[in-house]
mmJSON file of the N, C-alpha and C atoms, coordinates in Angstrom:
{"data_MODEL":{"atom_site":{
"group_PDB":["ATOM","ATOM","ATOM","ATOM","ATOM","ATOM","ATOM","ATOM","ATOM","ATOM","ATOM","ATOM","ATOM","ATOM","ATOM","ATOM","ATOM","ATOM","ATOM","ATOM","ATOM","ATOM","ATOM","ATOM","ATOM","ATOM","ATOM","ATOM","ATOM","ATOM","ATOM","ATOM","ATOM","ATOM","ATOM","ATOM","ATOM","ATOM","ATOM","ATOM","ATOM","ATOM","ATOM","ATOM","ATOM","ATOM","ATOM","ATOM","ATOM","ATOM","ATOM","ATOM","ATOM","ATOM","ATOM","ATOM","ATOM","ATOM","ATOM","ATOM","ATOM","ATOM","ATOM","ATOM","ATOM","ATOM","ATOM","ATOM","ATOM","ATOM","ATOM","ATOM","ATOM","ATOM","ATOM","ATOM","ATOM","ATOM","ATOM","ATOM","ATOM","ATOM","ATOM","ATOM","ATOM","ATOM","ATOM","ATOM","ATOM","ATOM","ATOM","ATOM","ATOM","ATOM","ATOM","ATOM","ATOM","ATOM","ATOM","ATOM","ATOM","ATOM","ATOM","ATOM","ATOM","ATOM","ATOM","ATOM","ATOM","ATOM","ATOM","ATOM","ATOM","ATOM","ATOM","ATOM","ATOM","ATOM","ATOM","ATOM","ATOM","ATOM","ATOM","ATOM","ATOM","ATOM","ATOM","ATOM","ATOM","ATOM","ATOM","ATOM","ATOM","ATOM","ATOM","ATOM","ATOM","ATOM","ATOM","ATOM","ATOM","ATOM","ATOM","ATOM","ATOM","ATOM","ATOM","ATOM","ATOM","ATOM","ATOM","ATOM","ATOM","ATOM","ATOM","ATOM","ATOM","ATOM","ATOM","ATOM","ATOM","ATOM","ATOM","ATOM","ATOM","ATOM","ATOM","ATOM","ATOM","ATOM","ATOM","ATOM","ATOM","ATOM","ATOM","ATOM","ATOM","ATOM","ATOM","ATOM","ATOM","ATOM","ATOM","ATOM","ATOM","ATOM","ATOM","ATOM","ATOM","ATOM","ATOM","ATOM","ATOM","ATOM","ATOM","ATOM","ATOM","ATOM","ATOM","ATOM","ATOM","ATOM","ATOM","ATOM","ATOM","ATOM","ATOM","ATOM","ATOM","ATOM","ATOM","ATOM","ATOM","ATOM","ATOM","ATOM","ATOM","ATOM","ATOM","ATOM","ATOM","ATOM","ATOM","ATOM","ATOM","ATOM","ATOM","ATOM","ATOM","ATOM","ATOM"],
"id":[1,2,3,4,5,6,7,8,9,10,11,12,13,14,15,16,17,18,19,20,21,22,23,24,25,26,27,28,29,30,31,32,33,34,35,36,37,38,39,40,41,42,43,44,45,46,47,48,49,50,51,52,53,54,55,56,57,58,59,60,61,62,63,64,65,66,67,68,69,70,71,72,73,74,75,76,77,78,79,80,81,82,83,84,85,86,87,88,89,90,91,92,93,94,95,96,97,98,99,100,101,102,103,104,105,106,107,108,109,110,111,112,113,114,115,116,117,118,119,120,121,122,123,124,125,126,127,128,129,130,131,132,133,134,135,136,137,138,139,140,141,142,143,144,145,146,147,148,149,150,151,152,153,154,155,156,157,158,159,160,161,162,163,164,165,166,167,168,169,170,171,172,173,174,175,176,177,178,179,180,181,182,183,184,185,186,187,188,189,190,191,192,193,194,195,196,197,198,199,200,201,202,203,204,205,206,207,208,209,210,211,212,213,214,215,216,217,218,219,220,221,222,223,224,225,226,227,228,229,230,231],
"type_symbol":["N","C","C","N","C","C","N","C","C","N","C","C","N","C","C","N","C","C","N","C","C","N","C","C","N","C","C","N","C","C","N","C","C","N","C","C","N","C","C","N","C","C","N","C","C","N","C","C","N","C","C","N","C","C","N","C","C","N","C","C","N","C","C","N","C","C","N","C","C","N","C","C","N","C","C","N","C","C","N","C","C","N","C","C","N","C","C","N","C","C","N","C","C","N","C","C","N","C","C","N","C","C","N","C","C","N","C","C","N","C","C","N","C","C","N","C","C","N","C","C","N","C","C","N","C","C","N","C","C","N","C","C","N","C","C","N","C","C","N","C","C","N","C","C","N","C","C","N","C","C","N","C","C","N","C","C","N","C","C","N","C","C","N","C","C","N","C","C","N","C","C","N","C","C","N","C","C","N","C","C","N","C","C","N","C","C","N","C","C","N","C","C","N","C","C","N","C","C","N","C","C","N","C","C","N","C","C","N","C","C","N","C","C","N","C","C","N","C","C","N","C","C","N","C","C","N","C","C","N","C","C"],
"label_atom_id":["N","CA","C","N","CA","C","N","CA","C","N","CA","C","N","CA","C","N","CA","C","N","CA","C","N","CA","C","N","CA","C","N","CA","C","N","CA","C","N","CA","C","N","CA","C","N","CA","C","N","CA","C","N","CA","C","N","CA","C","N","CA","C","N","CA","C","N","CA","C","N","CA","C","N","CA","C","N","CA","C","N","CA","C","N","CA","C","N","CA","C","N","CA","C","N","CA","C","N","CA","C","N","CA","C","N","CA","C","N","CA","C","N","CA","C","N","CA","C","N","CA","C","N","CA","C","N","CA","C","N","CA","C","N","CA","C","N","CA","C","N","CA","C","N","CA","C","N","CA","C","N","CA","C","N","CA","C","N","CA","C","N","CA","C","N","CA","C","N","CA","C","N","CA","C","N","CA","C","N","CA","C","N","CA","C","N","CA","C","N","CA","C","N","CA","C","N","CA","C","N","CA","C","N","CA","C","N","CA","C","N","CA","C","N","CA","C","N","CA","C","N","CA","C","N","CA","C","N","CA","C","N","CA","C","N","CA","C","N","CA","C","N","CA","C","N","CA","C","N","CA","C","N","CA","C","N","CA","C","N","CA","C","N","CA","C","N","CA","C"],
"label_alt_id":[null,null,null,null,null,null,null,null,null,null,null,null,null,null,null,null,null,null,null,null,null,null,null,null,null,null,null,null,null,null,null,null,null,null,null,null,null,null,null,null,null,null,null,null,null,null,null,null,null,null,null,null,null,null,null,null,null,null,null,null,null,null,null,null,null,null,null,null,null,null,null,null,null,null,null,null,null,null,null,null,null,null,null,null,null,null,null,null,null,null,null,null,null,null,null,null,null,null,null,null,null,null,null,null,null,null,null,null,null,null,null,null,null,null,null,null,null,null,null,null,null,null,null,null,null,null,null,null,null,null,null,null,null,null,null,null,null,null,null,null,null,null,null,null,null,null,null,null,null,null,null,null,null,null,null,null,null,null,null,null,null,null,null,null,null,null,null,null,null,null,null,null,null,null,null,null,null,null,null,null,null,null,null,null,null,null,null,null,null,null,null,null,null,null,null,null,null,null,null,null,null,null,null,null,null,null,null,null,null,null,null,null,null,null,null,null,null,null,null,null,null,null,null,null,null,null,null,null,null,null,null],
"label_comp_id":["UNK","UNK","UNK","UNK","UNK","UNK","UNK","UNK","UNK","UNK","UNK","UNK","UNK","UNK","UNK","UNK","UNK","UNK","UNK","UNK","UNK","UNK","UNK","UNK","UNK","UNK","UNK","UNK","UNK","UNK","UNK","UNK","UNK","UNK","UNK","UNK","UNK","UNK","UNK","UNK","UNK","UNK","UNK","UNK","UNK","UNK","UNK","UNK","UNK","UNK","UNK","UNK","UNK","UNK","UNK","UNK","UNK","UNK","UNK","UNK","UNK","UNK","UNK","UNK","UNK","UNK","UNK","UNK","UNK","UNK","UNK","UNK","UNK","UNK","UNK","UNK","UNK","UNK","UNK","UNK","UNK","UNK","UNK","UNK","UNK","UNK","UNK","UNK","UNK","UNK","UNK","UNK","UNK","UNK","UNK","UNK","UNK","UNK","UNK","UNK","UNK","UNK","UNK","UNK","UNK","UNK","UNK","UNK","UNK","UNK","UNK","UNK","UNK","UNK","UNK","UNK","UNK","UNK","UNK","UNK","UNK","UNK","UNK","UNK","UNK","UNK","UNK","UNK","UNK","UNK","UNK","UNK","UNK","UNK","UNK","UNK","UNK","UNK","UNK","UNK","UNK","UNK","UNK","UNK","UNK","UNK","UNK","UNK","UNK","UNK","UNK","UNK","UNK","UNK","UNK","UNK","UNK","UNK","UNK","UNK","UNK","UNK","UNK","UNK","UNK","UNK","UNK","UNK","UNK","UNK","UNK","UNK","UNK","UNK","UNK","UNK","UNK","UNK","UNK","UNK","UNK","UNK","UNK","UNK","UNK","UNK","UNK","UNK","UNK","UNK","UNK","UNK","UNK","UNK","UNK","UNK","UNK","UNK","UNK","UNK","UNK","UNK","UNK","UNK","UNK","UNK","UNK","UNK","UNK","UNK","UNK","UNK","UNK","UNK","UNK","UNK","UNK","UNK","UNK","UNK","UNK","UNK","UNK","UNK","UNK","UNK","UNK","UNK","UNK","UNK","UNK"],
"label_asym_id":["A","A","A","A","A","A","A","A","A","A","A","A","A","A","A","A","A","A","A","A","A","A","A","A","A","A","A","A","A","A","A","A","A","A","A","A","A","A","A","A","A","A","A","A","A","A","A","A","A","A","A","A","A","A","A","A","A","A","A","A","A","A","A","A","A","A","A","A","A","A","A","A","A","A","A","A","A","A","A","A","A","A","A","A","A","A","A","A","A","A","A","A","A","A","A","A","A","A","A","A","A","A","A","A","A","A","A","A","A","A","A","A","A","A","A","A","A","A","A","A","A","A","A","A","A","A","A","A","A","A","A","A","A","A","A","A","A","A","A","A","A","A","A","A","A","A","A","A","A","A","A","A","A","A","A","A","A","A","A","A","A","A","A","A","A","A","A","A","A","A","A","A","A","A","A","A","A","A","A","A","A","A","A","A","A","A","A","A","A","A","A","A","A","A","A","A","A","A","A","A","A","A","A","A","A","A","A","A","A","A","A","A","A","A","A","A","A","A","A","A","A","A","A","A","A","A","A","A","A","A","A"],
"label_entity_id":["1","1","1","1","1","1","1","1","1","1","1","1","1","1","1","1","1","1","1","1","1","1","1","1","1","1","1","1","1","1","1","1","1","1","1","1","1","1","1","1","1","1","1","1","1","1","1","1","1","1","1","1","1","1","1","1","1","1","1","1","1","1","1","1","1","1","1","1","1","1","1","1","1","1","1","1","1","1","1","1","1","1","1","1","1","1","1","1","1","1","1","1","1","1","1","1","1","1","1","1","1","1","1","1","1","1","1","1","1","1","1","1","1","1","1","1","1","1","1","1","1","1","1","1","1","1","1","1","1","1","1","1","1","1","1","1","1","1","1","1","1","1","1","1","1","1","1","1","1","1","1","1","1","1","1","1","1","1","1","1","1","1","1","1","1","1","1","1","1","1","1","1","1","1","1","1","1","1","1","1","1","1","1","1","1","1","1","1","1","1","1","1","1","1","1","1","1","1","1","1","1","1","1","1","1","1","1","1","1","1","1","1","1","1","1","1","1","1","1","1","1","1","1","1","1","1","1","1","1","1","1"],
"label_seq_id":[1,1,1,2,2,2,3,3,3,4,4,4,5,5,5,6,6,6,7,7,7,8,8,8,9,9,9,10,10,10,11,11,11,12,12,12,13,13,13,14,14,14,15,15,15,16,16,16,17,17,17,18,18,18,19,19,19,20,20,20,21,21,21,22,22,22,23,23,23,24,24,24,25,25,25,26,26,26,27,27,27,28,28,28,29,29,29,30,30,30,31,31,31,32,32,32,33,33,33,34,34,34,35,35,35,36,36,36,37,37,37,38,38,38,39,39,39,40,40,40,41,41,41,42,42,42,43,43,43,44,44,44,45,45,45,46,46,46,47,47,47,48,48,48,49,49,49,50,50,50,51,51,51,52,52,52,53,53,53,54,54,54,55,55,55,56,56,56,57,57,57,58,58,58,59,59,59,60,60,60,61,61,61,62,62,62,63,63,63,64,64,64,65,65,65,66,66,66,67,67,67,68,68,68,69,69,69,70,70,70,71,71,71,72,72,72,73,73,73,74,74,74,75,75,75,76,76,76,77,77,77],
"pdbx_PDB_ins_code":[null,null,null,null,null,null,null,null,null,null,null,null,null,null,null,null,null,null,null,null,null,null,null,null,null,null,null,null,null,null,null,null,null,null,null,null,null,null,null,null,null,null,null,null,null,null,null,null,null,null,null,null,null,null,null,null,null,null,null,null,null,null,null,null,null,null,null,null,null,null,null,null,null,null,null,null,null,null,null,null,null,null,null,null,null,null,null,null,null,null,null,null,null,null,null,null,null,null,null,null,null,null,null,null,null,null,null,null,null,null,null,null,null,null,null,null,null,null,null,null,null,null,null,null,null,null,null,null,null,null,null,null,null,null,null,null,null,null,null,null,null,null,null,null,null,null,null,null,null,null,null,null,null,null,null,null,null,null,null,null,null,null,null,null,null,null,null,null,null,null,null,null,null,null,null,null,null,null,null,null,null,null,null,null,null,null,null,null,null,null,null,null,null,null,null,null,null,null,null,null,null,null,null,null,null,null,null,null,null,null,null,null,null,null,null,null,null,null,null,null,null,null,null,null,null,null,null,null,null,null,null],
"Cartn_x":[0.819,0.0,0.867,2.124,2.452,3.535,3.386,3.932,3.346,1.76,1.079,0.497,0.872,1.033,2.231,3.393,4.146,4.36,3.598,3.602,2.444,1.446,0.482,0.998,1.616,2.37,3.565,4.534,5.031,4.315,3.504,2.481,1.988,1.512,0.942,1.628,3.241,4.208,4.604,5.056,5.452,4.171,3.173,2.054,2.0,2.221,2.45,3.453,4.603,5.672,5.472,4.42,4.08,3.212,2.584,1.217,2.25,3.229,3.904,4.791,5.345,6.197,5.352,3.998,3.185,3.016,3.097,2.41,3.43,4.565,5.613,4.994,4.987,4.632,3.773,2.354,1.126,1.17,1.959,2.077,2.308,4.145,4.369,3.683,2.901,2.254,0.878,0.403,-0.628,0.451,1.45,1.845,1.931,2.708,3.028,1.835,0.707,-0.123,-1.62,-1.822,-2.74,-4.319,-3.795,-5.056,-4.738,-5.722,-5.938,-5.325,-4.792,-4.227,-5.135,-5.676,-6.904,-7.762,-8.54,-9.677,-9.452,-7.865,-8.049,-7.191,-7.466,-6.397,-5.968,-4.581,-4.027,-3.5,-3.218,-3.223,-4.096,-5.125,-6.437,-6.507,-6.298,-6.283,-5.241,-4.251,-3.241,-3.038,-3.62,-4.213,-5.371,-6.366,-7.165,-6.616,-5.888,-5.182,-4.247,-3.739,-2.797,-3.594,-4.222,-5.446,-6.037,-6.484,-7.326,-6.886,-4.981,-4.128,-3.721,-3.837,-3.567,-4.896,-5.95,-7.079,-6.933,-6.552,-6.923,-6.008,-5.069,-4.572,-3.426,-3.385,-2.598,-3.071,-4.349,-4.755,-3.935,-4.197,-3.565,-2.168,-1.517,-0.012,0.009,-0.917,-0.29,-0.691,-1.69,-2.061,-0.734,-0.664,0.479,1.833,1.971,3.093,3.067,2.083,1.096,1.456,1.39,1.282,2.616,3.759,5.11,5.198,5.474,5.723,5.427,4.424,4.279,5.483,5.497,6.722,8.268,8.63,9.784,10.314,11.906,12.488,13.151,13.15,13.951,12.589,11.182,10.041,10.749,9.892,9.529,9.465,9.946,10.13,9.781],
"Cartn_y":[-1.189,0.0,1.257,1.097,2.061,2.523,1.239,2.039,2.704,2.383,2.876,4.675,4.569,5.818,6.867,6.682,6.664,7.127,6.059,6.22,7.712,7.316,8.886,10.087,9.967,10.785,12.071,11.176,10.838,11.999,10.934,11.506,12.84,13.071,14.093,15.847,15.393,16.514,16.054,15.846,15.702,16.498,16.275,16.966,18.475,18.823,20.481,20.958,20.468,21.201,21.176,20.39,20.248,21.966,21.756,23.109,24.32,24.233,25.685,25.703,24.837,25.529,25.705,25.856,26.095,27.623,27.933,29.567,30.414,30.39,31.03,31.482,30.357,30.017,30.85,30.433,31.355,32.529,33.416,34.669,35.349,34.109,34.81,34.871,33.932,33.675,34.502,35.065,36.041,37.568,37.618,39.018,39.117,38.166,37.913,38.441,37.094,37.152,38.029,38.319,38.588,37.942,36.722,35.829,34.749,33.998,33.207,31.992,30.998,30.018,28.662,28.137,26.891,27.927,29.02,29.888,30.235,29.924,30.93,31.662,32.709,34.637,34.327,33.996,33.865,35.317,35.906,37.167,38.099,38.097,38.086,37.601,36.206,35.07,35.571,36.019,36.477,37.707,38.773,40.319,40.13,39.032,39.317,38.558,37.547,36.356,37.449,38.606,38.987,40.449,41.039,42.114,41.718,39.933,39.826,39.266,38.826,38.766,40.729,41.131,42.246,43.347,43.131,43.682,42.798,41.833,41.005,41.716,42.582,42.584,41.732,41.217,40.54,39.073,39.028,37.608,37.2,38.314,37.57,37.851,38.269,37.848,36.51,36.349,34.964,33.97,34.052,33.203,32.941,34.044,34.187,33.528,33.625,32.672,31.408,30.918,29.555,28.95,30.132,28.949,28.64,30.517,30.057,28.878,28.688,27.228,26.304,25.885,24.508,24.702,26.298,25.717,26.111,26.056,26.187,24.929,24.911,24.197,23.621,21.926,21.513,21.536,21.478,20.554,19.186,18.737,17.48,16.107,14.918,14.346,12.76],
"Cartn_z":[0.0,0.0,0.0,0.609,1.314,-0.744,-1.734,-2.978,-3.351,-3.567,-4.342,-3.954,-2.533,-1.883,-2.984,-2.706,-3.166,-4.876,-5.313,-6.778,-6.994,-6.408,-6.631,-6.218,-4.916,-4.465,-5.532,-6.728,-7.112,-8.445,-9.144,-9.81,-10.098,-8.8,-8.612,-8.202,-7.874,-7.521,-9.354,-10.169,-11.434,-11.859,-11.638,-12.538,-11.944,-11.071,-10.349,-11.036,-11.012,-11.314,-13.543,-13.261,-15.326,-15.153,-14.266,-14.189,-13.763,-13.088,-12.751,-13.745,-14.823,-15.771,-17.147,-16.805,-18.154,-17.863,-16.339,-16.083,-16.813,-16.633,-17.437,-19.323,-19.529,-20.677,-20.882,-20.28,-20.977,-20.683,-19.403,-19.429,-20.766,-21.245,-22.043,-23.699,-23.628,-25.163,-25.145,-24.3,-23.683,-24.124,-23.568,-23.557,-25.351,-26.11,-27.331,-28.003,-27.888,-29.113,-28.574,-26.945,-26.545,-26.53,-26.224,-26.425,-25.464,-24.836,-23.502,-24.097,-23.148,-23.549,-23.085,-23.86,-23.28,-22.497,-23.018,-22.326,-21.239,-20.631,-19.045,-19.771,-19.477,-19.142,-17.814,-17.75,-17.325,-16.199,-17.018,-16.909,-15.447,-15.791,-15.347,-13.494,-13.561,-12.702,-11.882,-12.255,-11.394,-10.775,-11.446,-11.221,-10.104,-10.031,-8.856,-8.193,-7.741,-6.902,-6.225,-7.384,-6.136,-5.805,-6.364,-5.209,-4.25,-4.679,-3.419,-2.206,-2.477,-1.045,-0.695,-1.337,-1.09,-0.06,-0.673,0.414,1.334,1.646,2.73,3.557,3.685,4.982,5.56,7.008,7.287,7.714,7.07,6.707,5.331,3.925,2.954,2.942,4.119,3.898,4.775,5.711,6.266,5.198,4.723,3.52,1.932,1.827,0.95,1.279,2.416,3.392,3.484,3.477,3.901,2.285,1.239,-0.835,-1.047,-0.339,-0.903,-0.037,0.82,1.511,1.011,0.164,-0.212,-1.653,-2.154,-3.345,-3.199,-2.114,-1.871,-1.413,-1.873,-1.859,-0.215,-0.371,1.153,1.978,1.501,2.357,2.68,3.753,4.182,3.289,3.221,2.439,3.064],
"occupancy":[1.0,1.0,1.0,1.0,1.0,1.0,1.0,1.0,1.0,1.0,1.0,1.0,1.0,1.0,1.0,1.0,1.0,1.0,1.0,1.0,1.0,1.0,1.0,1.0,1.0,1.0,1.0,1.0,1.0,1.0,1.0,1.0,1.0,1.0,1.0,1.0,1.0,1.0,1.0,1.0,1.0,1.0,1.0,1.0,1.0,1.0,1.0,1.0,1.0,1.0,1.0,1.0,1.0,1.0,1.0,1.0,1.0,1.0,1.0,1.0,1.0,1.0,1.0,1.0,1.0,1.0,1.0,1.0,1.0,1.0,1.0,1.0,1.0,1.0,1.0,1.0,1.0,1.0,1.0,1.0,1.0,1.0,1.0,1.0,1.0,1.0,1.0,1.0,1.0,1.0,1.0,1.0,1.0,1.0,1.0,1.0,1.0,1.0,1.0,1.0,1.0,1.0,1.0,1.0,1.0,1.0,1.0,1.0,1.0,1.0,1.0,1.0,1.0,1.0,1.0,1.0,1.0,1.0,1.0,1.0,1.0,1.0,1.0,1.0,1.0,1.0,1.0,1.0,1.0,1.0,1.0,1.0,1.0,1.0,1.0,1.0,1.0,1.0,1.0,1.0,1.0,1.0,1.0,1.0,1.0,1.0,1.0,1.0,1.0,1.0,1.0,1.0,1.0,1.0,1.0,1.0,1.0,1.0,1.0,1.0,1.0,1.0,1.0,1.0,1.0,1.0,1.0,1.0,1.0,1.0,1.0,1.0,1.0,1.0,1.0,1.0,1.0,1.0,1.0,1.0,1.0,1.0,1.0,1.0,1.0,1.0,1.0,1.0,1.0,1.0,1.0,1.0,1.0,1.0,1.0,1.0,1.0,1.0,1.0,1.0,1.0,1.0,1.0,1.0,1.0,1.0,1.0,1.0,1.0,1.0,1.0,1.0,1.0,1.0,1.0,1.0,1.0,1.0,1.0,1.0,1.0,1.0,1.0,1.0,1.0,1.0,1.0,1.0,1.0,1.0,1.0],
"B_iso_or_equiv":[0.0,0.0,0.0,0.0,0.0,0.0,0.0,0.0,0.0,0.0,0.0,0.0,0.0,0.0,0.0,0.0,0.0,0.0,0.0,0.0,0.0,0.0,0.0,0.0,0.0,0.0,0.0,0.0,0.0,0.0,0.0,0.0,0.0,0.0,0.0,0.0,0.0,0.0,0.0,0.0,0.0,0.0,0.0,0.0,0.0,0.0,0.0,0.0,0.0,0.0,0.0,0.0,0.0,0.0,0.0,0.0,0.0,0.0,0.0,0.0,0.0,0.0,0.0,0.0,0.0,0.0,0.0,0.0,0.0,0.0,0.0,0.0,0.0,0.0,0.0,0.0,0.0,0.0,0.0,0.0,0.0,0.0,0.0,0.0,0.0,0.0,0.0,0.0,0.0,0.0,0.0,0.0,0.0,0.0,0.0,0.0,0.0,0.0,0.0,0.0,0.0,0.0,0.0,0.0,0.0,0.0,0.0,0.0,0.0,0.0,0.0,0.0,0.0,0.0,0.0,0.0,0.0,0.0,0.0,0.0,0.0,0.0,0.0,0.0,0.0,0.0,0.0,0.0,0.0,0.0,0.0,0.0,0.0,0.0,0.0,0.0,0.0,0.0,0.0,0.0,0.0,0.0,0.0,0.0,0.0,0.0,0.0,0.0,0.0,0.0,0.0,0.0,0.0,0.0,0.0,0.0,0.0,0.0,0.0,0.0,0.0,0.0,0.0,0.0,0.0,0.0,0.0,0.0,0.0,0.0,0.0,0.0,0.0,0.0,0.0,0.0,0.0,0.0,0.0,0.0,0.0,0.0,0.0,0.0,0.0,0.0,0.0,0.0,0.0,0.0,0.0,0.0,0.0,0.0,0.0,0.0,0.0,0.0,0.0,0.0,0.0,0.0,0.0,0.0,0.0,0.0,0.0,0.0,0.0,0.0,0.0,0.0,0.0,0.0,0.0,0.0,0.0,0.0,0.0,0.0,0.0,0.0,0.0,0.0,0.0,0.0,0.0,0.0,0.0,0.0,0.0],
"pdbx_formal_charge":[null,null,null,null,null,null,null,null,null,null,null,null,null,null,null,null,null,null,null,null,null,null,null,null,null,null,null,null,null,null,null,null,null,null,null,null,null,null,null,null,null,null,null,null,null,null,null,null,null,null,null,null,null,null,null,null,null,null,null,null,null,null,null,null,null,null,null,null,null,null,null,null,null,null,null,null,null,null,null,null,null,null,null,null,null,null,null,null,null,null,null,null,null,null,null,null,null,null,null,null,null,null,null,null,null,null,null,null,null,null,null,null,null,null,null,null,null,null,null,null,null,null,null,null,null,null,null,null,null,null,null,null,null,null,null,null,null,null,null,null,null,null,null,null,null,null,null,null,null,null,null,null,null,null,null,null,null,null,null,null,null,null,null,null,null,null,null,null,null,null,null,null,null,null,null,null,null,null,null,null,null,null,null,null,null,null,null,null,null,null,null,null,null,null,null,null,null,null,null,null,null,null,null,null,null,null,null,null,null,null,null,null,null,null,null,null,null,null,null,null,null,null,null,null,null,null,null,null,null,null,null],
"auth_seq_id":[1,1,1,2,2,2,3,3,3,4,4,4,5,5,5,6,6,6,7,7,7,8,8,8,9,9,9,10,10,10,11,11,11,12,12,12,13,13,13,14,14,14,15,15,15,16,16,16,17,17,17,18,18,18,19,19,19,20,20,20,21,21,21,22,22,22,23,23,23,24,24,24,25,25,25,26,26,26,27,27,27,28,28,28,29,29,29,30,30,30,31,31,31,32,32,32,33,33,33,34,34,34,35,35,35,36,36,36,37,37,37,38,38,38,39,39,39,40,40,40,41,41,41,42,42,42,43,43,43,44,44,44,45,45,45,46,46,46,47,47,47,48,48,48,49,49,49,50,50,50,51,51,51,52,52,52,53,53,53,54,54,54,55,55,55,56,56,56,57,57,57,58,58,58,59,59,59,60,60,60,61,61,61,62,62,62,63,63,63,64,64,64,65,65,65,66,66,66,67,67,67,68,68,68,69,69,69,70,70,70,71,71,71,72,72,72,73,73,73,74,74,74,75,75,75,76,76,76,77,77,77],
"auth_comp_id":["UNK","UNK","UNK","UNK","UNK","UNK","UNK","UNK","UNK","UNK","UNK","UNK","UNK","UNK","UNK","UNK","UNK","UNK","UNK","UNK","UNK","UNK","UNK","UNK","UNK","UNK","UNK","UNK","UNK","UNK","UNK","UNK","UNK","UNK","UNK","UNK","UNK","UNK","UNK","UNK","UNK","UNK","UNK","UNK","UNK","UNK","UNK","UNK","UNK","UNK","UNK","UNK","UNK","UNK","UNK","UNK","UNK","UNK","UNK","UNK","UNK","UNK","UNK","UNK","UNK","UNK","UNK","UNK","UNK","UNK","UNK","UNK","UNK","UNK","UNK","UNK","UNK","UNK","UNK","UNK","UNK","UNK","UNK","UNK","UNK","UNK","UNK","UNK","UNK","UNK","UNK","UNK","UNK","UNK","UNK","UNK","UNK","UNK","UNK","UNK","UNK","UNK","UNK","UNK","UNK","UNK","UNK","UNK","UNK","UNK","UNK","UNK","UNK","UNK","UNK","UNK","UNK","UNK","UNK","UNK","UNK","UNK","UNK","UNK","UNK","UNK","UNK","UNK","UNK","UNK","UNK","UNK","UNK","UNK","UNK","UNK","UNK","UNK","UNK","UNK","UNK","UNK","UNK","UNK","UNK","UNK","UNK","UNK","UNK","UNK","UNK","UNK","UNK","UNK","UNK","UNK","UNK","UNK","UNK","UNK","UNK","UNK","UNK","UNK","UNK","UNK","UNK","UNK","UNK","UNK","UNK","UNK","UNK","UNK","UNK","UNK","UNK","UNK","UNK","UNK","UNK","UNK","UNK","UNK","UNK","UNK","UNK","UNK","UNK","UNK","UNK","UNK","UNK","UNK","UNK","UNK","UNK","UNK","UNK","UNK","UNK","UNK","UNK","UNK","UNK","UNK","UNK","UNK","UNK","UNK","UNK","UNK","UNK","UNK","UNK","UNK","UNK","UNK","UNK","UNK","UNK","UNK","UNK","UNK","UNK","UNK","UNK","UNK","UNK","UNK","UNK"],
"auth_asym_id":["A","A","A","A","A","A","A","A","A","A","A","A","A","A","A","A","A","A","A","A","A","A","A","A","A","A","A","A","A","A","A","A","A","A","A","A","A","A","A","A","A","A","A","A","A","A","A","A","A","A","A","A","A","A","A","A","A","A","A","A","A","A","A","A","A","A","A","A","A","A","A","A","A","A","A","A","A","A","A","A","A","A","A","A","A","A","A","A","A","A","A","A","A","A","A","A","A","A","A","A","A","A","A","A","A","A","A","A","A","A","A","A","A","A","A","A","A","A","A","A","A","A","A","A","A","A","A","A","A","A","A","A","A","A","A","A","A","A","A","A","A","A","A","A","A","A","A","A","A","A","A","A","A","A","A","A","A","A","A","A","A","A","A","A","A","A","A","A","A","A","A","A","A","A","A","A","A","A","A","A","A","A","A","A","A","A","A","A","A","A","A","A","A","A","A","A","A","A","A","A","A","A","A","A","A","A","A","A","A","A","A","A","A","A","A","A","A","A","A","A","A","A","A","A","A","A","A","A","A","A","A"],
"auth_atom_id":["N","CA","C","N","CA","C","N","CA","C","N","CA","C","N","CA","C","N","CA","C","N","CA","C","N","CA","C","N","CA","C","N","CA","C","N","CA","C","N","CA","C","N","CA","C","N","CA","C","N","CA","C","N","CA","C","N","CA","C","N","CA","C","N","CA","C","N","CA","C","N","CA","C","N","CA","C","N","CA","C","N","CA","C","N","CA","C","N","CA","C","N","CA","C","N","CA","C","N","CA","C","N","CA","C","N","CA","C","N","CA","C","N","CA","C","N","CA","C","N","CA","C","N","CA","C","N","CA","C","N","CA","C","N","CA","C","N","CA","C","N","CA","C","N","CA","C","N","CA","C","N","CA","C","N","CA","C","N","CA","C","N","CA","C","N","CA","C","N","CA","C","N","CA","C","N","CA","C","N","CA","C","N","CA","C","N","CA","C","N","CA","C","N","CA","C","N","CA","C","N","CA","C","N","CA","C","N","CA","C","N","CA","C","N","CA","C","N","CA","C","N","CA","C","N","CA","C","N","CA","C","N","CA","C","N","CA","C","N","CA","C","N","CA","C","N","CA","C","N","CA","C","N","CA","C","N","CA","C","N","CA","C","N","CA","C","N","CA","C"],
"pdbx_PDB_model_num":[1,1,1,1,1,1,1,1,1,1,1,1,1,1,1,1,1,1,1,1,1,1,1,1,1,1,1,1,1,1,1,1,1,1,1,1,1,1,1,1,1,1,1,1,1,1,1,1,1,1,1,1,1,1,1,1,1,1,1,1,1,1,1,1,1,1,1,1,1,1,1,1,1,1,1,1,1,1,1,1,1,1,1,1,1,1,1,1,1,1,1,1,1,1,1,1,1,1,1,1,1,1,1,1,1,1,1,1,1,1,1,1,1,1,1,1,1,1,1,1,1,1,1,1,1,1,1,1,1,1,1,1,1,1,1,1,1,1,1,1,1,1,1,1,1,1,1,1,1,1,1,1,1,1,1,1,1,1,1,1,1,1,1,1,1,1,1,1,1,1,1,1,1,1,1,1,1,1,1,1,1,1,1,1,1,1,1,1,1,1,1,1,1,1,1,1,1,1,1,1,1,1,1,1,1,1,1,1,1,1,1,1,1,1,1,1,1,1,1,1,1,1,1,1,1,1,1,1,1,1,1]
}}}
């Protein structure tokens, strides 16, 4: 049990780090051609994600504290 843990485990950090090196990407094929990449505006998504840690106060900095942590390097293993 404890592979198959493992293997999803596995899986599923390979498929994040597939989704965070696409954001690069569509920023830049958005800034390029000015058109959404697979219908999200990317763009967009990230303009209210970071206003709406920003009205929050010092809720959305602890929150903001709370996302870099899961992508920084030398977590728990």
């Amino acid at each position: 049990m404890e592979k198959v843990f493992n293997l999803l485990n596995d899986f599923l950090g390979g498929l994040g780090k597939l989704f965070l090196a696409l954001v690069p990407v569509s920023i830049l094929w958005f800034v390029l051609s000015g058109t959404s990449v697979f219908g999200i505006d990317v763009i967009a998504n990230l303009t209210s994600l970071v206003s709406g840690l920003g009205q929050g106060g010092f809720v959305g900095l602890v929150v903001l504290v709370i996302v870099c942590s899961f992508f920084a390097p030398g977590g728990k293993k």
